[in-house]
Structures are given as C-alpha cells and as structure tokens.
N, C-alpha and C positions, 0 to 999 in steps of 0.2 A: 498551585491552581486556586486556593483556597483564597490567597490573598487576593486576586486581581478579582476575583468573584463576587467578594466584600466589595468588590469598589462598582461593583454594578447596582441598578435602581431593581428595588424588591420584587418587578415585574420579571424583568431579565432569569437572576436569580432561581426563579420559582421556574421557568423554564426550563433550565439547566438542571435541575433536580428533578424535572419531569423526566429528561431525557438520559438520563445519570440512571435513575431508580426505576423508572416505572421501562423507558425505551432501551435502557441497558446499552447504552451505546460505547463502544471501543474508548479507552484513553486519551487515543490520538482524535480521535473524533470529535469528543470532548472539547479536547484544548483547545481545536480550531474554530469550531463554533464560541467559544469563548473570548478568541482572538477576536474574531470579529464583530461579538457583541460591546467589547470594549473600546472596540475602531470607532462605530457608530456611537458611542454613548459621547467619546473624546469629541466626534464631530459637531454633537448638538450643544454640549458645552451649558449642561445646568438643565436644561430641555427635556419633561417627561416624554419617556420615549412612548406612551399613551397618546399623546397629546400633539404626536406629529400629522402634516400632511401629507400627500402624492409629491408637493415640492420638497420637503426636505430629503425625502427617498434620493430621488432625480439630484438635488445638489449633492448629496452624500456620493452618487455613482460618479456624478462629474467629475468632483474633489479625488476621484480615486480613479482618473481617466488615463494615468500612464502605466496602470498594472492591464495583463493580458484581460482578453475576454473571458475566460475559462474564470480567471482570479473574482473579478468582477461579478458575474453571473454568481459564483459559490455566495458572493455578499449576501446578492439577492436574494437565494433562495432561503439563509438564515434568516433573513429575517422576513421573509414570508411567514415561512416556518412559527417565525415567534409571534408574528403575529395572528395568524391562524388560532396558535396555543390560548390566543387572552382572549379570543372570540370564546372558543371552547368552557375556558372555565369563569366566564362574565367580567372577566379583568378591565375587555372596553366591547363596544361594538361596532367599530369601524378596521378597516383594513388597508391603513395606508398603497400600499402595495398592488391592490388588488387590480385596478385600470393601468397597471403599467406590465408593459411589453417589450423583455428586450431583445434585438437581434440577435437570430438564430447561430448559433456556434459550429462554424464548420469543424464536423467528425475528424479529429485528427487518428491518425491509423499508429498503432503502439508501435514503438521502438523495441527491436529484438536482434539478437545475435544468428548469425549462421551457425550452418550445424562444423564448421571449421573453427570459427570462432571460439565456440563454446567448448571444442575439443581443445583449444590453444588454454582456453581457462583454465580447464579441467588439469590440463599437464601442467601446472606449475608445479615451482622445484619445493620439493620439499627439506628442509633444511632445519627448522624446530620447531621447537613444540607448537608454536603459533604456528606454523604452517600447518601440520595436521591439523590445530584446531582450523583455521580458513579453507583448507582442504573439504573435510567434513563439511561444513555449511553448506557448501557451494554444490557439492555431489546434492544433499538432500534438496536444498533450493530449484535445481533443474530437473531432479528425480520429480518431484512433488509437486511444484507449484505454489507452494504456497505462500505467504505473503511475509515480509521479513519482520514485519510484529510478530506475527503468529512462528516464525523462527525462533524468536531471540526468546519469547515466552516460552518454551521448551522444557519440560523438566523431565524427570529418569519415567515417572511415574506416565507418560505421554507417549513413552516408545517401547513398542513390542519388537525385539528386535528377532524373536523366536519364528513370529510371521509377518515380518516387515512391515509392521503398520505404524501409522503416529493415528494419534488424537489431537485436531485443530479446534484450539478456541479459536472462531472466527469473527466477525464481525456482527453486534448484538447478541454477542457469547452466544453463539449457535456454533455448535460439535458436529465437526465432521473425521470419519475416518478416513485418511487418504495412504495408497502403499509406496512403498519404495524397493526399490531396484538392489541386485545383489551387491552393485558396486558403492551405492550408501551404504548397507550395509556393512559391508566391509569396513569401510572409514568411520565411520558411528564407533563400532566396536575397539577399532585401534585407538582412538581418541576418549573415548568412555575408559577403557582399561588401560591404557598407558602414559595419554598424552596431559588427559584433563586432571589427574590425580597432583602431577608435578607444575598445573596454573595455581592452584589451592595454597593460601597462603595463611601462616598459623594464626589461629582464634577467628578467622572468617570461614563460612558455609555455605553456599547458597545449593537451593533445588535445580536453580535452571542449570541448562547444562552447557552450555557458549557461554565461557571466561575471559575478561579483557587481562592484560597486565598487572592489574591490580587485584588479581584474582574477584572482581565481582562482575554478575552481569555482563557482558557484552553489550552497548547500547546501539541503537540505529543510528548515532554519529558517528560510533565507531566505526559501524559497517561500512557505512559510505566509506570511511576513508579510506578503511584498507581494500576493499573493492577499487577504487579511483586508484590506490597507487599498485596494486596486482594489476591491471590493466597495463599502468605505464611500463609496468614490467617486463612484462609477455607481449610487450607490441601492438594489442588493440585501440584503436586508434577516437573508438564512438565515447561519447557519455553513457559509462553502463553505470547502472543504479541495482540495487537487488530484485526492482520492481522489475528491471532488463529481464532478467532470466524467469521469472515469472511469465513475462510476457515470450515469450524463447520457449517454452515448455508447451504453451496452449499450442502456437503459432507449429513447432515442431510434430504435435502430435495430431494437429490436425492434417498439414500434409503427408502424413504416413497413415492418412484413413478412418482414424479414430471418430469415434458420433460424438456431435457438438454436443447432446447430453450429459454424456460422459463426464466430455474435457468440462460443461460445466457441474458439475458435482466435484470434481476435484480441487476447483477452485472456487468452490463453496459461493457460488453467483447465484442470488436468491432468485433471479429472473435469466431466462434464457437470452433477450436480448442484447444485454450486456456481454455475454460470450461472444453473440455474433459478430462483435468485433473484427474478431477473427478468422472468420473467412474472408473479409476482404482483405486482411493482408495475407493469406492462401492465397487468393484470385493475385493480386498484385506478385506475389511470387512465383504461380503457376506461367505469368504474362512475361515476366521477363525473361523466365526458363525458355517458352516458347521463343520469343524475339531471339534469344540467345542461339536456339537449338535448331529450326526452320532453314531449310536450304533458303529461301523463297522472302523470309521475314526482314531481311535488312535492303530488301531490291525497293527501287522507287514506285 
C-alpha cells in the first residue's frame, strides 16, 4: 500500500492519512480509496489534482463508462470526498465536483440463500481438518452475521465461548459484541481444540484463529474460493460470496420476526437505513410465498 501511495501527488497523500489516522478507516477501505486515487491521478497524466475542472471529472467518468454504475458512482464519491478534505484544511478552494449530478442508482435488493440452501451448506461432508476448519466459519458466518473481514480478523482473545460471544472489530474499528448459536459453538470448540492445533505448522504462530494450508492466516481470496468450490460441491447453483450468508442471516431473521433494530446492531450498521434493506427483500419473499400459497393468486 505504501508504495502505490508514494506514487500519489502530496494532496492525495495527506488525505489518505487523514482517513488512515484521524477516520480510522477499515484496510480494505483503505486500499479502495487508494485504488481509485491512483485511477484518477493515471487519467490526468502530470495534472495537479488541485488544479482540475468539472470537465476533467466528467472525462474521467466517461473514460470509465464500461464499468457498472455502482463502480462509477464509488469513483465519484472519493473523490468528492477528497476534495471536500482540501477545502477543509485550505489545500484549494474550489470543488471540482461540486455542480455535477449523477444518475440515481437503482436499489439493487442483496443476494441471499434459502433457508434449504443454507441447510445444504451447512451439511457438508466432513472429511479433514480443512473441512472442520470450513465447517466452523461458515456455522459462525450465518450464526452471526458478520462480515468476512471481521471473520478472518478473529483471534482466541475475541471469543467467549463460555457465553457464546465474539468481539467484532467492525468498520472504523467500532466493537460490537455479537452471540452465537449452540451449533457454532459446538464447531468453534472442535476446531479450536482439535482440528486447528494440526493446521499449525513448525516455527509459525499466528493469533488469528482461521488457518489456510500453509498454516497462516486464512485470506478473503482464500475464502472466496473455497466457498465457490463447497458450493459446486453440494449442488448450489447461485454466486454465493461470504457476504451471501451475511445477507442470509439479516434476510432470515427478519422473516422469523426479529426488530430491524436488533438485526441492525448485529451487523454493526451505523444507521438504520442501510438495514432497511431488508425488508424489501422480506416483502419480496413474503409476495412470492403468497403467489405460491393463495388458492386465487395464479387465476387471471
């Protein structure tokens, strides 16, 4: 991270350190605003990034018109963001940014697993140790909720398994405690005391407690894969991501009643609107139950 950072203009930079030290912002957060400070610097090619207009914005978006709007829009908003930052601390006093408007992003509704599905997950074969380890993950993942950074971060020191709790560093390192279910439990302890002792590999240590093959770390590329290929496995047929079952857990417990409150404190959502998410895909699953179930609902 360090080196592509150097290769940014001192404005940039100073941002990145604002939002590093003072905004505390997540790793992964980090890097992406990163990424796209070094997108925009490549585009202007020598050009202080002070010293732009509203058109070079607009050509930078243009230049970048075959990625989705979602991708697009994130551009934007960094570099609002950055430039907000030099108004703030007298870096410049204009705001490229500031007159432009981009089309509104239709709400896409999260991707989630049935509660069939997720039982098909849940059954896989267990066969070694890496399977216990996958096993585990995946129980707490859908127990929880929580986000597969805030997974793979895990260390002994994080989980109470005496009263089923974790401690989540979440996003702007804000701690939340979230419980789990007797059946993580269960898998936490068989993998903690049996399965993870034999990942461990001589003169290596680590805190966290999810081990790839090489005894270090588990990474989120890891995850992905072995997710994508336990799927091809056991027959499910969707793109599931770890973020799947996150979204599977709100989605879950909000149709079994649960207060949108709640579900957001468990998933550590600084604002409630970002939960509501989730009732629309409640309502969407409520509507097709009905279609489904209604003597009266399939007649013309």
């Amino acid at each position: 991270m360090e080196n592509k950072e150097n290769m940014l203009p001192e404005s940039m930079q100073k941002y990145l350190n604002y939002l590093r030290y003072e905004r505390k912002l997540s790793r992964n957060t980090l890097t992406s605003y990163e990424d796209n400070l070094c997108l925009f610097t490549k585009f202007l090619k020598g050009k202080n990034p002070l010293q732009v207009e509203k058109e070079d914005i607009l050509n930078f978006l243009k230049e970048e018109n075959q990625k989705e709007s979602s991708t697009k829009a994130h551009y934007f908003t960094v570099l609002q963001n950055f430039y907000l930052f030099c108004i703030d601390t007298g870096l410049t006093t204009t705001n490229p940014c500031e007159t432009i408007h981009l089309p509104k992003i239709p709400q896409k509704l999260p991707n989630y697993l049935t509660y069939e599905e997720v039982e098909k997950l849940l059954d896989m074969p267990l066969r070694t140790d890496y399977d216990y380890r996958t096993k585990a993950m995946l129980e707490v993942l859908y127990a929880t909720g929580i986000r597969v950074s805030e997974l793979l971060s895990l260390r002994f020191t994080n989980v109470d398994l005496q009263n089923n709790l974790i401690r989540v560093e979440g996003k702007g390192s804000k701690e939340r405690i979230v419980p789990f279910n007797e059946t993580s439990k269960k898998y936490l302890e068989l993998y903690i005391n049996e399965y993870r002792p034999k990942l461990i590999k001589p003169g290596k240590y680590f805190e966290e407690l999810f081990l790839n093959n090489r005894g270090t770390p588990l990474t989120r590329q890891g995850m992905f894969k072995l997710l994508k290929n336990l799927c091809h496995q056991v027959g499910i047929e969707k793109n599931v991501s770890p973020h799947v079952l996150r979204h599977s857990f709100a989605t879950h417990l909000l149709n079994n009643g649960a207060d949108l409150r709640v579900i957001q404190e468990f998933l550590g959502h600084s604002n409630i609107s970002t939960t509501q998410i989730y009732t629309h895909v409640s309502n969407e699953h409520l509507k097709a139950e009905y279609i489904e179930s209604h003597p009266r609902s399939k007649k013309e």
